[in-house]
N, C-alpha and C positions, 0 to 999 in steps of 0.2 A: 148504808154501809153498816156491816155489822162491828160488834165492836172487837173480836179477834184482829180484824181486817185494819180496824182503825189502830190500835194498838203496834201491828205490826208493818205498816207504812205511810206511818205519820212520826210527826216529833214525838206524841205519845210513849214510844216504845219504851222510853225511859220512868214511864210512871207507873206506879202502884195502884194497883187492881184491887179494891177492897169487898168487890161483891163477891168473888170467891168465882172458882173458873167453871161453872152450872153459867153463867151469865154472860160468856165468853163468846157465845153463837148468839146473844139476841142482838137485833136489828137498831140501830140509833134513830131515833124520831127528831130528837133535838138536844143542845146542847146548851147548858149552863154551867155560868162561871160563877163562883158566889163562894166567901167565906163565912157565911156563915153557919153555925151547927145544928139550926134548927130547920134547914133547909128542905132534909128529906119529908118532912111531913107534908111538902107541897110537891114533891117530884110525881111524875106520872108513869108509867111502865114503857121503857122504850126511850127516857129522857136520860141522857147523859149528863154526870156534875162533877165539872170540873175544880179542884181547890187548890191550894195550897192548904190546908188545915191550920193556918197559921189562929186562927179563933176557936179552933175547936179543942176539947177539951184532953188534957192531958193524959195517957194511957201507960201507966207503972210496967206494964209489959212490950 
Protein backbone atom coordinates (compact mmCIF):
# COMPACT_ATOMS: atom_id res chain seq x y z
CA UNK A 1 0.00 0.00 0.00
CA UNK A 2 1.35 3.28 -0.71
CA UNK A 3 1.30 5.69 1.79
CA UNK A 4 -1.19 8.49 -0.04
CA UNK A 5 -3.48 5.38 0.00
CA UNK A 6 -2.78 4.60 3.49
CA UNK A 7 -3.33 7.94 4.68
CA UNK A 8 -6.47 8.46 2.86
CA UNK A 9 -8.42 5.06 3.91
CA UNK A 10 -7.35 4.32 7.05
CA UNK A 11 -7.77 5.88 10.64
CA UNK A 12 -4.54 7.61 9.57
CA UNK A 13 -6.20 10.44 7.81
CA UNK A 14 -6.14 12.36 10.68
CA UNK A 15 -2.37 12.24 11.18
CA UNK A 16 0.60 14.45 10.36
CA UNK A 17 2.81 13.74 7.54
CA UNK A 18 6.23 14.97 8.43
CA UNK A 19 8.18 13.67 5.39
CA UNK A 20 6.89 16.21 3.26
CA UNK A 21 4.47 15.23 0.31
CA UNK A 22 7.79 14.02 -2.43
CA UNK A 23 7.02 10.88 0.02
CA UNK A 24 3.30 10.67 -0.44
CA UNK A 25 3.54 7.92 -3.57
CA UNK A 26 6.22 5.75 -1.86
CA UNK A 27 5.15 2.18 -1.16
CA UNK A 28 4.98 0.92 2.75
CA UNK A 29 7.24 -2.18 3.37
CA UNK A 30 6.46 -1.98 7.12
CA UNK A 31 5.22 -0.41 9.82
CA UNK A 32 6.56 0.84 13.29
CA UNK A 33 5.32 2.08 16.40
CA UNK A 34 7.89 3.67 18.64
CA UNK A 35 8.37 6.91 20.65
CA UNK A 36 11.20 7.16 20.66
CA UNK A 37 13.52 10.08 18.90
CA UNK A 38 16.33 8.34 17.93
CA UNK A 39 14.45 5.85 15.99
CA UNK A 40 14.99 7.12 12.49
CA UNK A 41 18.58 6.21 12.30
CA UNK A 42 17.39 2.55 12.16
CA UNK A 43 14.44 3.11 9.72
CA UNK A 44 14.95 1.45 6.35
CA UNK A 45 13.38 3.13 2.85
CA UNK A 46 9.95 2.01 2.49
CA UNK A 47 9.31 1.55 6.58
CA UNK A 48 6.60 3.52 8.04
CA UNK A 49 6.99 5.19 11.94
CA UNK A 50 4.34 5.63 13.54
CA UNK A 51 4.37 8.07 17.01
CA UNK A 52 2.76 10.02 19.09
CA UNK A 53 5.95 12.31 19.48
CA UNK A 54 5.18 12.31 23.03
CA UNK A 55 9.47 11.87 23.71
CA UNK A 56 10.65 13.54 21.20
CA UNK A 57 12.08 16.73 21.36
CA UNK A 58 10.36 20.06 21.71
CA UNK A 59 10.10 22.34 18.41
CA UNK A 60 9.57 26.45 19.44
CA UNK A 61 7.94 26.56 15.86
Amino acid sequence: MKLDAAIENTVLREATVVAGEAAMDREITWVHIVDHPEITNWLKPGELLLTTGYNWPVDDE
